[in-house]
C-alpha positions in Angstrom: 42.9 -24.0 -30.3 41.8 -25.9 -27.3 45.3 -27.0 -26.5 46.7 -23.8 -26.4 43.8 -22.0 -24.5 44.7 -24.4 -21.4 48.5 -22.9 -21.9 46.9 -19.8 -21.3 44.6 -20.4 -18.6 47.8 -22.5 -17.0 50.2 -19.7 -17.3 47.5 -17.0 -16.0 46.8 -19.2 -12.9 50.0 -19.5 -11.8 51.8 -17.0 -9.2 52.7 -14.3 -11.9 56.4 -13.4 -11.1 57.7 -12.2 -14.4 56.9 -8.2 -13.0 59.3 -7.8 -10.1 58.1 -4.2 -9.9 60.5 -1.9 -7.6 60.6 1.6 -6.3 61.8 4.1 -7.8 61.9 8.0 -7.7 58.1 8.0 -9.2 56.7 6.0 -6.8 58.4 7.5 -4.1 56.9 10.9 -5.1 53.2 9.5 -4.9 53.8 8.2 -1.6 54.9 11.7 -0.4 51.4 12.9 -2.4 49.6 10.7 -0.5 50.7 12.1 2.6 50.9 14.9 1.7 46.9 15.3 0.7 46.1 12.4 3.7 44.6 14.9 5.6 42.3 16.4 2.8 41.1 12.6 1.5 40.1 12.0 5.0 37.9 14.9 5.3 36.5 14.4 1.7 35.8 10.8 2.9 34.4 12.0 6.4 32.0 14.4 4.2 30.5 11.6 1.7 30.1 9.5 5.1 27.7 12.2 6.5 26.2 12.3 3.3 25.4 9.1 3.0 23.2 9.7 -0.1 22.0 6.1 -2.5 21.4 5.3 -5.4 20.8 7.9 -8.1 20.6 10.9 -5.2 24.3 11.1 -4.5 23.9 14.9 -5.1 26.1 16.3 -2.9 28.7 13.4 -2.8 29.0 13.7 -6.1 29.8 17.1 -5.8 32.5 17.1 -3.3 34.2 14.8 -5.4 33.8 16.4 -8.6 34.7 19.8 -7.0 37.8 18.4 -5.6 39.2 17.0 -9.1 38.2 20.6 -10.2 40.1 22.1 -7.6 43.3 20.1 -8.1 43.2 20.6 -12.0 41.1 17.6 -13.3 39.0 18.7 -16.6 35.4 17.6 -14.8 32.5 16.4 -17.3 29.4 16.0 -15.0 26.3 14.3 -16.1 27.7 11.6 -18.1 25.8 8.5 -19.2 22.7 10.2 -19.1 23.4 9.9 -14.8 23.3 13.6 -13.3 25.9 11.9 -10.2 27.8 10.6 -12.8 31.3 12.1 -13.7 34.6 12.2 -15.0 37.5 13.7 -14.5 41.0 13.7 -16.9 44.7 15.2 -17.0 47.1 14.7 -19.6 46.8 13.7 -23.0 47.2 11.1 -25.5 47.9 7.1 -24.9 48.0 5.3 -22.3 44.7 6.2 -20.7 45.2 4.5 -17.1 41.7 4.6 -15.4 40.4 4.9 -11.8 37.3 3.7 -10.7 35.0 5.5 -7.7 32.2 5.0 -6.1 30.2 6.9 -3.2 26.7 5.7 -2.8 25.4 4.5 0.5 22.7 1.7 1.6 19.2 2.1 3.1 18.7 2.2 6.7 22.3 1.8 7.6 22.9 4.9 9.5 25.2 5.0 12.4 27.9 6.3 14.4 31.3 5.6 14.9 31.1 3.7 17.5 31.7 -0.4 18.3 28.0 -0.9 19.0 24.9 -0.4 16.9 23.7 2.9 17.3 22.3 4.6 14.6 23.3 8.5 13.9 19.7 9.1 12.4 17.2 6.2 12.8 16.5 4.2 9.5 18.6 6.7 7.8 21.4 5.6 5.1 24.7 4.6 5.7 28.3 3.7 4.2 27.4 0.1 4.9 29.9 -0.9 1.9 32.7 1.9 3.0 32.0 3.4 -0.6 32.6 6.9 1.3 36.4 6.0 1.4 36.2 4.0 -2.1 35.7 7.3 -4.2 38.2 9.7 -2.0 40.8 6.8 -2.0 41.0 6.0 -5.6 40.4 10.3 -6.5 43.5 10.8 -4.1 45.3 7.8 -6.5 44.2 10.1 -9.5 46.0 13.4 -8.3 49.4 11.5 -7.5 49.4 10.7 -10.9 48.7 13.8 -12.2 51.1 16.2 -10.4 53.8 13.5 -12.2 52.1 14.0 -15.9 52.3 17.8 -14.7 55.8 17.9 -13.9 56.9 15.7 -16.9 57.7 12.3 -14.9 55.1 10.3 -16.9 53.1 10.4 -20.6 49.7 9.7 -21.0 46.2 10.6 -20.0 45.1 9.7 -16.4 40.9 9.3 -15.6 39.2 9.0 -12.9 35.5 7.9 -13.2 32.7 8.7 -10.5 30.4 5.7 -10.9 26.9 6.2 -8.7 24.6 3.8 -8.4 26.7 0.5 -7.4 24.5 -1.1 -4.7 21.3 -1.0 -6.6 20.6 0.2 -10.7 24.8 -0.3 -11.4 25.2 2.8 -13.1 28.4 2.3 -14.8 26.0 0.1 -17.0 24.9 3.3 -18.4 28.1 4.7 -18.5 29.6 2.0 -20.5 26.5 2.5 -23.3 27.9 5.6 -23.7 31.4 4.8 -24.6 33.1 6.0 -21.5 35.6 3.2 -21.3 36.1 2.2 -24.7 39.4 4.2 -25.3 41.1 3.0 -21.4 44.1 1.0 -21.7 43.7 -0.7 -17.8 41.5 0.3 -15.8 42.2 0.2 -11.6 39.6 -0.2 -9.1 39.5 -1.3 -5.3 37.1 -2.0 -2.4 37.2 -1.3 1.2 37.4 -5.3 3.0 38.3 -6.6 5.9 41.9 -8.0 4.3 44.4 -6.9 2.3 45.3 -8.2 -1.1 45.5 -8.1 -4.8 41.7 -9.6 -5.8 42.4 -11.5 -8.8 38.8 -13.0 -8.2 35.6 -12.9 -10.2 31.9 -12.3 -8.7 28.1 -13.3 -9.5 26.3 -12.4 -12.5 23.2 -10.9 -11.7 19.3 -9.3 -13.6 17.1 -7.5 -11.6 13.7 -7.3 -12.8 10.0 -7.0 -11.1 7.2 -8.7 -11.6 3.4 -7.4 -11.6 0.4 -8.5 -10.9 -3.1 -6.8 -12.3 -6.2 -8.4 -10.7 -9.7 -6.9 -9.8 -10.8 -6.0 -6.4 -13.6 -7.3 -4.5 -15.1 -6.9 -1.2 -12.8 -10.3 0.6 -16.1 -11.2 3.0 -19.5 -10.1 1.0 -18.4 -10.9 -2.4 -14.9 -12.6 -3.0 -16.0 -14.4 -6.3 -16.0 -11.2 -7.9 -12.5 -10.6 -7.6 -9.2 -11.7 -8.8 -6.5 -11.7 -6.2 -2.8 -10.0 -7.6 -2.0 -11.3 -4.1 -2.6 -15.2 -4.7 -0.9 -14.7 -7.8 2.2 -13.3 -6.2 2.0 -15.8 -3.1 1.9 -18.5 -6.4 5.0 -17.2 -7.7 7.0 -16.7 -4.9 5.9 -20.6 -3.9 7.1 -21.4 -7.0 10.3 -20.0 -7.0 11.0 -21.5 -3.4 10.3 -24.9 -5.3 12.8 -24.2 -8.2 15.5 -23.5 -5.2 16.1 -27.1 -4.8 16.7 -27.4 -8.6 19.1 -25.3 -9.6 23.0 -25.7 -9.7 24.6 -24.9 -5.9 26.3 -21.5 -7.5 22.9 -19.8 -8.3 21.4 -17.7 -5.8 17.6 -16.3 -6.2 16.4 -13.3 -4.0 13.2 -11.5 -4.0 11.6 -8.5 -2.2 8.1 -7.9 -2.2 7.1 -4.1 -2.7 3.0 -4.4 -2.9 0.8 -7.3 -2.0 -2.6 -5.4 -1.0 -3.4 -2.6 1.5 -5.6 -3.5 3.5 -7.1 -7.0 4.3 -10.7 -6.8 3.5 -10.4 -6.1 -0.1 -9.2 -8.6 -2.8 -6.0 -6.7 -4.0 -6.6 -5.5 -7.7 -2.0 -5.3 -7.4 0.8 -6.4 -6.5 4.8 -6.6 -7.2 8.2 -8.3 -6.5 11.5 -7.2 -7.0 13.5 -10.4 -8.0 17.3 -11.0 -8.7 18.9 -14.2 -10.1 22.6 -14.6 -9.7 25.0 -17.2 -10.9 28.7 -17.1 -11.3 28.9 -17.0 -15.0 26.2 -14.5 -17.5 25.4 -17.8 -19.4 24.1 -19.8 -16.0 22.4 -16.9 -14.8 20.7 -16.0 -18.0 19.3 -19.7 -18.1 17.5 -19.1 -14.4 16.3 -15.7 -15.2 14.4 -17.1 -18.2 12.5 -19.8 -16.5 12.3 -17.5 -13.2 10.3 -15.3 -15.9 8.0 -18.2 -17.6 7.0 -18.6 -13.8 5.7 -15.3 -13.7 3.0 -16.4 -16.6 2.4 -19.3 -14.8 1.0 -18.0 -11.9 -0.7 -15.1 -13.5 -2.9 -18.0 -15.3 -3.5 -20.4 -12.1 -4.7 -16.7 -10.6 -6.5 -15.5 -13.3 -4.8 -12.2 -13.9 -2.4 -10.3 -16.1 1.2 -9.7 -15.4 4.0 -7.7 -16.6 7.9 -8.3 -15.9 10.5 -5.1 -16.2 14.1 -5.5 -16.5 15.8 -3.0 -14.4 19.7 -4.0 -15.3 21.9 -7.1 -15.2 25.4 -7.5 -14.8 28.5 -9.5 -15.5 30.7 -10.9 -13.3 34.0 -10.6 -13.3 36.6 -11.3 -15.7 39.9 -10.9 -13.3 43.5 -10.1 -14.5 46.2 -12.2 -12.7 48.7 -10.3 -14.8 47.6 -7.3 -13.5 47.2 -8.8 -9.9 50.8 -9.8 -9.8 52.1 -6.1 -10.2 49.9 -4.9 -8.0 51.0 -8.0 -4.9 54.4 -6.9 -5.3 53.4 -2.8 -5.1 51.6 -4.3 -1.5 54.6 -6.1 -0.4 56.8 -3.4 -1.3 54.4 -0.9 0.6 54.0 -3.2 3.7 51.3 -3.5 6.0 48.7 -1.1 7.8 49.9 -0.5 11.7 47.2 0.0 14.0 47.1 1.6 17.7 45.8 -0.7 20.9 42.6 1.9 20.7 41.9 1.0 17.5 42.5 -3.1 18.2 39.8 -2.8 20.7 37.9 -0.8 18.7 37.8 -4.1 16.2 37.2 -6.2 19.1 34.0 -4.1 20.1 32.8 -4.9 16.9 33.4 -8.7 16.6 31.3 -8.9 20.2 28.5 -7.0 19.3 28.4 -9.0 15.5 29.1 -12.2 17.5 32.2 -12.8 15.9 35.8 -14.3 16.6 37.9 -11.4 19.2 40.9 -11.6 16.5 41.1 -7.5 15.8 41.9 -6.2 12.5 43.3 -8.5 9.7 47.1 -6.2 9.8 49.5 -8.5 7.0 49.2 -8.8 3.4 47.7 -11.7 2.2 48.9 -13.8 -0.7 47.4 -13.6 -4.0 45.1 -16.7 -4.8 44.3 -18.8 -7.3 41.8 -17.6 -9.1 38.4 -20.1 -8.3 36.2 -21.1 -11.3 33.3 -20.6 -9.2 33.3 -18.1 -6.5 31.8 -16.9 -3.6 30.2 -13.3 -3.0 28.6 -10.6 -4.2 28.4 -9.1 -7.4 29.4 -5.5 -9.1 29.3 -3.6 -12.3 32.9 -3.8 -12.4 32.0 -6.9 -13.8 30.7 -5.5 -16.9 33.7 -2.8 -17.1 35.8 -5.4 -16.8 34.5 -6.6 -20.4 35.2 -3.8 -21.9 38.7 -3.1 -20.8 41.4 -5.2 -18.9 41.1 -4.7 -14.9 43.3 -4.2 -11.8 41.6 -4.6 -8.1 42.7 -4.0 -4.6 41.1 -5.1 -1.3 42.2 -3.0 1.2 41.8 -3.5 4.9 39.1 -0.9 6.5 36.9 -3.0 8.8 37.6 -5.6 11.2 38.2 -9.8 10.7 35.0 -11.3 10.0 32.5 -8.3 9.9 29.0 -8.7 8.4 29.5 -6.4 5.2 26.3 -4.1 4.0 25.9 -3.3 8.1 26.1 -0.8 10.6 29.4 -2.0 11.4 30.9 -1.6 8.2 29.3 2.1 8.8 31.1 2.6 12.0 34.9 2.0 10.6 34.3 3.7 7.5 33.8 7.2 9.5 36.6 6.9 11.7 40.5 5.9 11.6 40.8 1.8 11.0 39.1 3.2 7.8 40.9 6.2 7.0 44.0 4.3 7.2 43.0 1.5 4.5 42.0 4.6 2.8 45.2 6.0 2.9 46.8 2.4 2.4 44.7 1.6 -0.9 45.5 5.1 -2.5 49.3 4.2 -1.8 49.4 0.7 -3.9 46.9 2.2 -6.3 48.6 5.3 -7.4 52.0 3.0 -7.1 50.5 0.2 -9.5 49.4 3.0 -12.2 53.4 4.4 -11.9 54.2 0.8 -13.3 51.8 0.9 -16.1 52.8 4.0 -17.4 56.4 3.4 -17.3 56.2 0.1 -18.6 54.6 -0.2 -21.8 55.4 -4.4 -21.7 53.5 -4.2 -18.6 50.2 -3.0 -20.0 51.1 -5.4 -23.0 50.9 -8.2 -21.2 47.6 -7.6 -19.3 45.7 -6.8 -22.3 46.7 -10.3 -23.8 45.8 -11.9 -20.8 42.4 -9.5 -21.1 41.7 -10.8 -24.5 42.5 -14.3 -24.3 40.6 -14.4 -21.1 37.4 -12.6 -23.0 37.8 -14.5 -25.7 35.2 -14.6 -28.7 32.3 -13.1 -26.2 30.6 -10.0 -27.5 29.7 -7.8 -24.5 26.0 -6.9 -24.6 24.5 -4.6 -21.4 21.5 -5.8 -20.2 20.1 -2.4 -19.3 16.4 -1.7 -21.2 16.3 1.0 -23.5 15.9 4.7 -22.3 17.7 6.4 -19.8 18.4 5.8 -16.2 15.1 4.9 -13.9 16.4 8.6 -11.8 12.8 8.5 -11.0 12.6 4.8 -9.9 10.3 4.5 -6.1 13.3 4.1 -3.9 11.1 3.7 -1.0 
C-alpha cells in the first residue's frame, strides 16, 4: 500500500502533461461571453467595492450578485446554510455538476481610494483589502458563459455557482458545507485575485479560532486590591505563556491573538477580560495538537490568577488539499489565453504603489508563471476552500490584479481592486475559468482523472467541520 501511494504522489507531482487541452468552438464562444458582459462584471465589481460590507453583513453585496444570476437566468436559493448572505445559484440539469466558487466580503478599516497612495475613501471604514469585490463578479461572469452553452445545447450538465460570505473571518462555507451544499459537485473551480498569474496547485494553513475568558471580581486597585481577582493578570499570564510556547513549536505553526477586553478603566481590578486566539499549522493534525495545549494554558492561568475561565470555539479550518491534475488543464487554458497587457498609466500606477509600500519599482507581474511543485509545507494564509476542498476535488486560479510584491489585506490591495489593473485580472480570471469548466464538461476522462487524484490524495481521512453546534454567530460583536 505504501509502495504504491508514493507512485501516486510521484505521478501527481510531476508537470501533468497528459491534458493538452485546445481551443475549440466552445471555448471560443465564452471568450466572446466574456467580452461581451466585460463591461457589466466591472460595474457589478465596482458596486461590491463601494460596498465594502464584512463578515456576515454583506447585505447588499450579496444582493447584487444574487440579483444578477437572477437576471441572467440562474435559479437563485438565498439564505443557505443557515447564512442570510449566503447563496446559490444553478442552470441545467443532471450530472456533471461543475462548481464555481465566490466570495465578496471586505476587511475592517481598509477603506480607500483608487489611488497609488494611502488615502482612505471613509476613514477606518472597510475595504476590498483581499480584491474579493472582483473574486465573486469574476467567477459569476465564468458561471453565465457556461450557461448560455447548456442553454443553447453546446454542453450537458448542471452548472453552480456558490456565493460564500464570511471568508476573512467566521469562513462561512463551513456552514454551507454542514448543510450538504457541495456533496453532489463533481469539481469544483475557485480563484483569487494575486499579484501573479498561475494555476495554484498549492495548499494553505489549517487554522481554529477560539476566545478565551476570564471571570474575576473587582476591587477598588488603590484602597482595597486584596479583595479582588484580576481577569487582567490572568489574561497578561496567558498571553506570557503563549509568547513562551513560541519558541517550542515546529517552524510551520503560527499563533496569533487579539485582545478584545482587559479592563476599563485603571483604578478598578477588572472583574473581565478576553482574547481572540488562532493556531495555524500546515496540516489539521499539527494544528489540532497546538490548539489543545494553547487551550490547557488557558486553565493554567485562570488558577495562578485565581479566576474562572471559559474557551469558545468560533470555527476551524482545513487547509488545502490541491489537485495537480486539475492544475495542469487549467496551465494550459492560461497559456492558451496568454498574458494580461497593461498601458504605461497603469505601469506607473503599480510603481506608485511599490514606493509608497516600500517595495521593488518592478510594475505589475504581466507573464504566466509555471505551475510548481506542489511544497509539503507551505507558506501563507489560510481559507475555507480548504475544507471544500475535502469534500470535493478542486481547481484554483491566481490571477494577476495588484502589483509585484504588494502587502495583501491593505489599502493597496483596495486601490487596484476599484480601478482597471483589477478589472482586467478580473476579466482575465473569468476567461481561463469559464475555459477550464468547457474542458470538464466535454471531457468526462478529464473529470475522471481529478477525482482519482482527489481521492487518493484524501485518502482514508473522514472530513469533520470544526464549527460548534448551532447556527452561524450573525450576531457575533464585530467591533
Amino acid at each position: 500500500m505504501r509502495i504504491l501511494s508514493l507512485f501516486f504522489l510521484l505521478l501527481f507531482s510531476v508537470e501533468a502533461v497528459a491534458w493538452q487541452v485546445t481551443n475549440n468552438d466552445n471555448k471560443n464562444r465564452v471568450l466572446e461571453s466574456v467580452e461581451n458582459h466585460a463591461e457589466d462584471l466591472i460595474h457589478l465589481s465596482d458596486e461590491i467595492w463601494e460596498y465594502a460590507e464584512i463578515a456576515f453583513l454583506e447585505n447588499q453585496s450579496s444582493a447584487a450578485l444574487s440579483s444578477f444570476a437572477e437576471k441572467h437566468g440562474f435559479r437563485v436559493t438565498r439564505g443557505v446554510g443557515e447564512i442570510p448572505t449566503a447563496f446559490t445559484a444553478e442552470f441545467g440539469s443532471g450530472k456533471p455538476v461543475i462548481g464555481i466558487m465566490g466570495e465578496f466580503d471586505a476587511l475592517p478599516g481598509l477603506s480607500q481610494q483608487t489611488v497609488p497612495f494611502k488615502s482612505p475613501l471613509v476613514e477606518n471604514a472597510p475595504g476590498h483589502g483581499c480584491g474579493h469585490n472582483i473574486f465573486g463578479a469574476a467567477s459569476l461572469g465564468a458561471a453565465i458563459t457556461i450557461k448560455e452553452l447548456i442553454q443553447r445545447g453546446e454542453l450537458e450538465g448542471t452548472i453552480r455557482f456558490y456565493g460564500t460570505p464570511a471568508e476573512e473571518k467566521f469562513f462561512g462555507k463551513l456552514w454551507m458545507i454542514r448543510a450538504g451544499l457541495f456533496d453532489d459537485v463533481d469539481v469544483m473551480m475557485d480563484w483569487h485575485p494575486s499579484n501573479r498569474t498561475e494555476a495554484d496547485v498549492q495548499s494553505s494553513l489549517a487554522l481554529v479560532d477560539f476566545l478565551v475568558e476570564f471571570h474575576g471580581q473587582t476591587a477598588h486597585a488603590s484602597s482595597d486590591p486584596w479583595n479582588g481577582r484580576s481577569a487582567g493578570d490572568a489574561l497578561e499570564l496567558y498571553t506570557h505563556g503563549i509568547n513562551m510556547y513560541r519558541e517550542h513549536v515546529k517552524p510551520t505553526v503560527r499563533i496569533h491573538y487579539h485582545i478584545q477586553d482587559a479592563g476599563k478603566v485603571v483604578n478598578v481590578v477588572p472583574d473581565y477580560s478576553k482574547i481572540w486566539v488562532r493556531v495555524r499549522d500546515t496540516k489539521r493534525a499539527g494544528m489540532q495538537e497546538v490548539y489543545n495545549r494553547v487551550v490547557e494554558m488557558a486553565e493554567g492561568a485562570a488558577i495562578l490568577a485565581n479566576v474562572d475561565y471559559n474557551v469558545s470555539l468560533i470555527s476551524g479550518i482545513h487547509e488545502v488539499l490541491p489537485n495537480r491534475t486539475g492544475g495542469a488543464a487549467l496551465q494550459a487554458n492560461l497559456e492558451a489565453l496568454g498574458t494580461i497587457e497593461y498601458t504605461d498609466e497603469e505601469e506607473e500606477f503599480a510603481k506608485g504603489i511599490q514606493r509608497a509600500t516600500e517595495k521593488p519599482e518592478i510594475g505589475l507581474d504581466m507573464q504566466i508563471n509555471p505551475m510548481k511543485e506542489t511544497a509539503e509545507h507551505p507558506a501563507g494564509g489560510s481559507t475555507d476552500v480548504g475544507d471544500v476542498s475535502f469534500i470535493t476535488p478542486t481547481i484554483r486560479l491566481r490571477a494577476t490584479t495588484a502589483p509585484a510584491g504588494t502587502p495583501w489585506h491593505s489599502w493597496a490591495v483596495v486601490a487596484t481592486s476599484g480601478m482597471s489593473i483589477g478589472h482586467k485580472g478580473l476579466v482575465y480570471a473569468s476567461k481561463a475559468l469559464a475555459m477550464t469548466m468547457v474542458d470538464l464538461f466535454e471531457n468526462p476522462e478529464l473529470r475522471d482523472e481529478v477525482r482519482a487524484e482527489f481521492a487518493q490524495r484524501k485518502g482514508d481521512y473522514v472530513y469533520e467541520g470544526m464549527i460548534p453546534p448551532g447556527p452561524p454567530p450573525l450576531d457575533f460583536d464585530q467591533d
